[in-house]
N, C-alpha and C positions, 0 to 999 in steps of 0.2 A: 133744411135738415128735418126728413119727419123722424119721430121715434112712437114708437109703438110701447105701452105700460100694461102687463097683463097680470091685472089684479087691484081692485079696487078699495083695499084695507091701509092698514096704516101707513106701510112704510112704500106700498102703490103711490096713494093720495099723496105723499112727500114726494116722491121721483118726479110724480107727474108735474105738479105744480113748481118743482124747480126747473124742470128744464124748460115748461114753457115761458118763464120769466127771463130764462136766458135767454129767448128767442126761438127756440124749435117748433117745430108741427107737431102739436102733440095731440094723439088719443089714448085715452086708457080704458082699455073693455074689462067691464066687471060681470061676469056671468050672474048675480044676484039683481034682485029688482031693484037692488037701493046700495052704495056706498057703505064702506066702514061696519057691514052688518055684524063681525065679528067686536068690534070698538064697543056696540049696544051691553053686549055680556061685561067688559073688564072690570074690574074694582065693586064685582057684586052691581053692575050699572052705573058707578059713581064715575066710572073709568080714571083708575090711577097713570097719568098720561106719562109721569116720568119720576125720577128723582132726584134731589139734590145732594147726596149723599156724597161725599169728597171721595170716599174711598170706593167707590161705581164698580173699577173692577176686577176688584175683590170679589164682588158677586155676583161677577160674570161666569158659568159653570166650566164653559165649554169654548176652547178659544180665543180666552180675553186679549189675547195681543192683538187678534187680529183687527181688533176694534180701535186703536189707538190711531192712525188714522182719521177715521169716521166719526168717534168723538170730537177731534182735536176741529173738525170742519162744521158739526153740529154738536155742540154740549148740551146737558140740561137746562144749563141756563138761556141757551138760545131758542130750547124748547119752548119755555116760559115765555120768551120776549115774542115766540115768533108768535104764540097762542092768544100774547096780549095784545097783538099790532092787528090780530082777526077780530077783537071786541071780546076778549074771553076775559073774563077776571077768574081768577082763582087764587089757592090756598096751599099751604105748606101742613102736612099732618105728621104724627110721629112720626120718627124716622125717615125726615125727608120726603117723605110721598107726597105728591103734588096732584090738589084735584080741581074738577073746575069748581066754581065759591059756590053754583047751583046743583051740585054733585048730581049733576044729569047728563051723561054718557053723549045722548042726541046733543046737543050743547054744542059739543067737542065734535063730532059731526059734522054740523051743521057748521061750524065754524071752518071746517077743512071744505067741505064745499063751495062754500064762498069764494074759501081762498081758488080752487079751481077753477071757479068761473072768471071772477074777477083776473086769474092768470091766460084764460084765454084756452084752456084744456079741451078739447072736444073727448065728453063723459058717453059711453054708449052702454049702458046696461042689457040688462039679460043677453048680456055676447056671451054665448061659449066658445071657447078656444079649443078645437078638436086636433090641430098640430099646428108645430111652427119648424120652415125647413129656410136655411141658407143658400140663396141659390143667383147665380149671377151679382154676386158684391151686394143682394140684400137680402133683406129678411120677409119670406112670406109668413102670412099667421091666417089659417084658416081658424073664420070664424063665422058660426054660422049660416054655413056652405058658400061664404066669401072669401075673396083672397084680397089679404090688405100686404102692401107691400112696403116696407120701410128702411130708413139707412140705421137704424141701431135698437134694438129690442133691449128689455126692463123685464125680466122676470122678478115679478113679484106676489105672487101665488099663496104663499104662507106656508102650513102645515099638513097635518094629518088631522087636528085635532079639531073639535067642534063640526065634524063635517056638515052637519046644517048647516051650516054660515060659508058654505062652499070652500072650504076647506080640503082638500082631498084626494091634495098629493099628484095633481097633476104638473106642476111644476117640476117637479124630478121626474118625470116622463119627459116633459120638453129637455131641460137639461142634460139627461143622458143620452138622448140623441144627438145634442150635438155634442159629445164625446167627454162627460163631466161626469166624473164618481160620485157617488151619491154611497154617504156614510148612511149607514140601515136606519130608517125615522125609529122611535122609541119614545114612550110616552114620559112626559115628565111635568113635577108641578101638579101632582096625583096623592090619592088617597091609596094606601096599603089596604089590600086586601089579607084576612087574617082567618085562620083553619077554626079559632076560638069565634063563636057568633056569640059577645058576650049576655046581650039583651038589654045593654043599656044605651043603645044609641039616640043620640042627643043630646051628650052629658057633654060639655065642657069643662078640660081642668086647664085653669092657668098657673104658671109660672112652674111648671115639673119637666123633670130631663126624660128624654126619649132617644136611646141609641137603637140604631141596627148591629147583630151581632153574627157573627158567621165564625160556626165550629167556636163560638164563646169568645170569638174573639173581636170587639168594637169595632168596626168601618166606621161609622158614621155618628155625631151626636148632637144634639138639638136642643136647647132651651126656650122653652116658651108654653104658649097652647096648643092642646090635645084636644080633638073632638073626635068621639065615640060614635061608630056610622051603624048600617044594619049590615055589612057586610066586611069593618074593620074597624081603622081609623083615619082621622085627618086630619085639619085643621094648620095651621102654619109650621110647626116643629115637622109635620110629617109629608108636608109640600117640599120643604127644603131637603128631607132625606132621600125624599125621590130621586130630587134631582143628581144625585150622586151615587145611588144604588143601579140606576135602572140598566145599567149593561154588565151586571154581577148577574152570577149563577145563586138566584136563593133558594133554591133545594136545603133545606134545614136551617134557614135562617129565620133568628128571631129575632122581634121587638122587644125593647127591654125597655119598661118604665120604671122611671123614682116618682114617686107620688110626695117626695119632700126631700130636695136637693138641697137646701139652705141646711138641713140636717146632717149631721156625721152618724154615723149608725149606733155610736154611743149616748148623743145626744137623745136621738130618738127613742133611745131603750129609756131614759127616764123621763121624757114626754110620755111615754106610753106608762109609765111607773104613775106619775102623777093622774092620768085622768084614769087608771083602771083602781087609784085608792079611795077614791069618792064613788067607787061605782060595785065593789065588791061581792053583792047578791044579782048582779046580773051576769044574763047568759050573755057569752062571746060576743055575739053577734049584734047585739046590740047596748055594745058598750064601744063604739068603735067611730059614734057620730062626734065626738068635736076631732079627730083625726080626715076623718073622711067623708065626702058626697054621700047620702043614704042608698044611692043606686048604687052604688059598684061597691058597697060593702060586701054583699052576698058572694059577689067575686070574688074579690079579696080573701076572703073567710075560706071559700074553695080553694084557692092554692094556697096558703097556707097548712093547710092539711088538720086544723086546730074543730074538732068538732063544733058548730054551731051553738049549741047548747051548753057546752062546760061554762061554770060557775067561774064569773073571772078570778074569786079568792081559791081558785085549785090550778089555775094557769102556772106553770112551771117558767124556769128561767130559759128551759129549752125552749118550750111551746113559746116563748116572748122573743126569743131570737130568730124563729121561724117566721113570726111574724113583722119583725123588721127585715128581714133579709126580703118578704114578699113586698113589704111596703118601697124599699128602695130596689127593688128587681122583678118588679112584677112581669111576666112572658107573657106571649103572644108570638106564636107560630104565625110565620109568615106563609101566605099562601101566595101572594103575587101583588102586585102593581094593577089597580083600576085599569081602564080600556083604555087605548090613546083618544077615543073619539071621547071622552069626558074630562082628557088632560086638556089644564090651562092652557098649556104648550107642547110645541114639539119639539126632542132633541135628535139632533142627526139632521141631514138635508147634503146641500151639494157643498162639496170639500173646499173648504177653504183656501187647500195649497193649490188649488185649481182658479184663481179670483186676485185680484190684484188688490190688496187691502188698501193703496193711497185713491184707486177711483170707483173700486166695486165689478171692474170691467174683466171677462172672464181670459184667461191666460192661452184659454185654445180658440177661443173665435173671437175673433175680432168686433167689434159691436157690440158686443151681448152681455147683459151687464146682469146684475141681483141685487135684491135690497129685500132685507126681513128676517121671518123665519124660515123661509126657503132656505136660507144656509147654515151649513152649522155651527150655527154660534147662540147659543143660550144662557138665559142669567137666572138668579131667584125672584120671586116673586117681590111686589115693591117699585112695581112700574121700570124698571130695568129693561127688562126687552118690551118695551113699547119705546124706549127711550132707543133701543138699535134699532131697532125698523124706522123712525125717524132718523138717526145718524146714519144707516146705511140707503135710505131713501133716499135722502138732500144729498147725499155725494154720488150715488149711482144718478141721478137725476142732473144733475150739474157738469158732471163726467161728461155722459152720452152729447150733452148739446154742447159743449167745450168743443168736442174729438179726441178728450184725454183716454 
């Protein structure tokens, strides 16, 4: 049985090395000079390999069922066990997130390589794959200006996103030729881009609500941190809203921040009561520091519509209501979604209803199997979909050298 693996990143490096321990002929061409080059980037480099979070998918975005299966054959926790049986040790961090105990990315790497060799994988780097076509009960894969011919093909290609790391969407090229829909890629796991360029990027606020709204009315809401970019926001509240905006029309959509959610609007009118009665002969603007960050006071102060300068003992109950309604509603015009090639991930790929969710194996050719981001199946941020590129890896991998 040979089988051919095209793509050398997470959920590649899993197919490969399952199916050559069943027993197959396995190659896996990686167009890049080195394995896992996208792996190097995850968790800021610590690489968040998975999580143990019971409630998994929940925050699966796109598809969750179809994953039950592919969990149920590789869980997080067999993530764990399989990462410990390679010599990895590692660690549990908030919220379930799982890193290796040397929070070094290459680690984890290095640890899947082993496993490769040690399974017997024949690894061929810098292959590019220029087409793969079906022909006489197999599969040819032109690869650089060679014809490797094999009994069952692994697309495992990835996204759109990070095209440096070869990334780049050739996969749903291969896929649609041999007669697989491919739901439009869309970027996701992104920073908002915003019409407002406020001039505080770099600010972090933690623990404040951030909804998306359209025609003023909530889609989407998020607790947590906000960071302030040169071109918008981001930071985890606003990775997570991406992932649920990004196939909406936002033509006049905007972000709406609370800069103090723990607060009812009443409460906060006499928090602002108390720190503007110690503070009486100062201007507006800068009587507004134990409430807020000093950078985004200026802001603040701007929508409000409250001149800068008024003496806070001439501040009206109106002028104090303005300024809580900015404080728990602050706007930000939406301009768009960051680029997909700087999104974490990609959402969209080849259609699920097109893919056999018990072995990954594709429902119109026979052999041809997927594992990753190539399909559309994505989660939130939180080692989630690193944890399905592994579960859909080990089971497209175990599948093909079966003949399930």
């Amino acid at each position: 049985m040979k089988i051919v693996v095209i793509g050398g990143g997470a959920g590649g490096m899993m197919a490969a090395g399952a199916a050559a321990q069943v027993g197959a002929d396995v190659t896996l061409l990686e167009r890049n000079e080195k394995t896992g080059k996208k792996l190097y980037l995850t968790g800021k480099g610590r690489c968040n390999l998975t999580n143990v979070d019971e409630s998994f998918l929940d925050k699966v975005v796109v598809n969750p069922k179809f994953l039950f299966g592919a969990l149920k054959c590789f869980s997080a926790k067999d993530t764990m066990q399989f990462f410990k049986d390679c010599g990895l040790d590692l660690k549990v961090e908030r919220g379930g997130r799982v890193f290796p105990q040397s929070d070094k990315s290459s680690d984890v790497i290095n640890a899947l390589n082993r496993y490769l060799n040690d399974s017997g994988v024949n690894v061929r780097l810098n292959s590019y794959v220029s087409d793969t076509i079906y022909e006489n009960g197999q599969f040819v894969v032109s690869v650089n200006g060679e014809k490797l011919r094999c009994d069952k093909l692994i697309i495992a290609t990835g996204g759109k996103s990070y095209s440096k790391t070869g990334s780049t969407g050739n996969g749903y090229i291969f896929a649609h030729r041999f007669g697989h829909t491919i739901v439009p890629p869309v970027t996701s796991l992104t920073g908002i881009n915003t019409v407002e360029k406020t001039g505080i990027e770099g600010l972090t606020l933690k623990n404040v609500e951030v909804c998306v709204k359209v025609n003023d009315k909530t889609v989407k809401s998020c607790f947590g941190e906000l960071l302030f970019t040169h071109e918008g926001v981001s930071g985890p509240t606003v990775l997570t809203l991406s992932a649920y905006i990004n196939r909406l029309n936002l033509k006049g959509a905007e972000l709406s921040i609370d800069f103090k959610p723990a607060l009812s609007a009443e409460e906060l009118d006499k928090r602002i009561l108390i720190d503007f009665s110690s503070q009486q002969n100062k201007d507006f603007c800068n009587a507004l520091d134990m409430l807020l960050p000093k950078s985004v006071i200026p802001s603040v102060v701007r929508q409000s519509g409250i001149s800068e300068h008024t003496k806070i003992n001439s501040i009206s109950a109106a002028q104090r209501k303005r300024l809580v309604d900015t404080l728990k509603d602050y706007r930000l015009h939406i301009e768009g979604l960051c680029d997909i090639d700087t999104a974490v991930i990609t959402s969209g790929g080849v259609s699920v209803k097109e893919v056999n969710p018990s072995t990954m194996q594709s429902k119109i050719v026979n052999g041809l199997y997927f594992a990753g981001e190539v399909l559309d199946v994505d989660a939130l941020t939180g080692g989630y979909n690193l944890q399905i590129a592994w579960s859909t890896g080990r089971l497209a991998g175990i599948s093909a050298a079966k003949g399930r």
